[in-house]
C-alpha positions in Angstrom: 0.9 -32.8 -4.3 -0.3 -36.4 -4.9 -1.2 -38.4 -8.0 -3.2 -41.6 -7.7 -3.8 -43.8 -10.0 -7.8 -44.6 -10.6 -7.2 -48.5 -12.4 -5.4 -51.3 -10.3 -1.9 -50.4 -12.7 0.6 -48.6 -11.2 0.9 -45.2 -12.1 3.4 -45.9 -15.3 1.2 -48.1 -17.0 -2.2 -46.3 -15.4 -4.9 -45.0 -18.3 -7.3 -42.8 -15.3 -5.0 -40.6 -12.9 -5.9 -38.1 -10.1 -3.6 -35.2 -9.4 -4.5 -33.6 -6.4 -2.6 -30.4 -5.9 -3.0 -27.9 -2.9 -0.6 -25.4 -0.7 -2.2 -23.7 1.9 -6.1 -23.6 2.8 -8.1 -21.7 5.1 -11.5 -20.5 5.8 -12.6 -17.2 4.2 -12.1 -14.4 7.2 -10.6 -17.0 9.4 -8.2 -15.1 12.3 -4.5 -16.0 14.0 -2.8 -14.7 17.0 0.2 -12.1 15.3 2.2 -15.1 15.5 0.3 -17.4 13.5 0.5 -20.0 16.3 -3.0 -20.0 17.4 -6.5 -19.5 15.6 -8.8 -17.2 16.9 -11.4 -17.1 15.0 -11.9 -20.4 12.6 -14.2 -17.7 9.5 -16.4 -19.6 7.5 -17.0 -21.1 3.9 -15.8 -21.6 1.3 -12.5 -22.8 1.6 -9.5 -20.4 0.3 -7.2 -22.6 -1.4 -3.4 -21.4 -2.4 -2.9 -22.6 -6.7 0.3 -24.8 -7.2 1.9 -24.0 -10.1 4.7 -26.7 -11.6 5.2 -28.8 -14.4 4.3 -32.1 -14.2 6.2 -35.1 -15.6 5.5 -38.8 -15.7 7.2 -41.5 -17.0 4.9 -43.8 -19.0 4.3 -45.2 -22.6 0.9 -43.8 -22.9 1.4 -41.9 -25.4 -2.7 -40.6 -25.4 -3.2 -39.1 -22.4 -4.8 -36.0 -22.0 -5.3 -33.8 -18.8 -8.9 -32.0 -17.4 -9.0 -29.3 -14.5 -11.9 -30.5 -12.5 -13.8 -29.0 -9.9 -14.4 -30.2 -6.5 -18.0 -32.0 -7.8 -15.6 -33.4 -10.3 -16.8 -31.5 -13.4 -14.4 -30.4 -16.0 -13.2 -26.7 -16.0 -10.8 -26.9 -18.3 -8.7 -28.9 -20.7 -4.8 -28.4 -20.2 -2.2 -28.5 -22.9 0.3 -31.6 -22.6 2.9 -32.9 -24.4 4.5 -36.6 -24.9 8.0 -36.9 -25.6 10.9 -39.4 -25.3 8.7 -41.4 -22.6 7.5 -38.5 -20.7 4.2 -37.2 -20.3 4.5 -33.6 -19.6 2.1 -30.6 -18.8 1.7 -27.6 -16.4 -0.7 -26.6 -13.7 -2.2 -23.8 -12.1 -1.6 -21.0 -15.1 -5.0 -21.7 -17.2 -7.7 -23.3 -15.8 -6.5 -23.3 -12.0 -7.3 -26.4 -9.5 -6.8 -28.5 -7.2 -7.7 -31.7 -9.0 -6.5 -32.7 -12.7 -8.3 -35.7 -14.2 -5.3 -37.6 -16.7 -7.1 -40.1 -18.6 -6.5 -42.2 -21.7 -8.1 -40.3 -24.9 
C-alpha cells in the first residue's frame, strides 16, 4: 500500500492523492512447482489482483476531500463513503467498489 501525493504539498496539506493498494498479483492460469518456489508456466492476461481491505486514515485539515475507485485507465468506478473528524480523514477500501487505485481529491 502506497499513497502519493499528486501536488508538490506533502501529503497533510495535499488537495489530489493516489492510493495505490494491491496484495498478491498473478497471471490468469499462471502455474508453480508444489512448493511455490518456482513458476512453471507464467498464464496469460489479465492480471489477477488480490483486493486490500483496511481503513484508511490521514491526518490533514482538509476537511473536503472526497475519495473515487478508479480503474487502471484511471476512470471512476465508484465513489467511497468518507468521513472527517477531529483532524482525520477516514474511509474504507476494498468492500464497495473494489480497486487498486483510489483517487482523493479536494471537492
Amino acid at each position: 500500500m502506497a499513497i502519493s501525493t499528486l501536488t508538490d504539498e506533502p501529503i497533510k496539506n495535499s488537495t489530489n492523492m493516489l492510493l495505490t493498494a494491491v496484495g498478491r498479483a498473478e497471471n490468469t492460469n499462471a502455474t508453480y512447482t508444489k512448493d511455490h518456489t518456482q513458476q512453471v508456466d507464467v498464464g496469460h492476461g489479465p492480471i489477477q489482483v488480490e483486493i486490500i481491505e483496511a481503513t484508511i486514515e490521514i491526518k490533514t485539515d482538509k476537511k473536503t476531500l472526497r475519495v473515487m475507485a478508479i480503474n487502471p485507465q484511471g476512470f471512476i468506478t465508484g465513489y467511497i463513503p468518507s468521513e472527517y473528524k477531529d483532524g482525520v480523514f477516514r474511509f474504507e477500501i476494498g468492500k464497495e467498489y473494489q480497486s487498486m487505485y483510489y483517487l482523493i481529491q479536494n471537492l
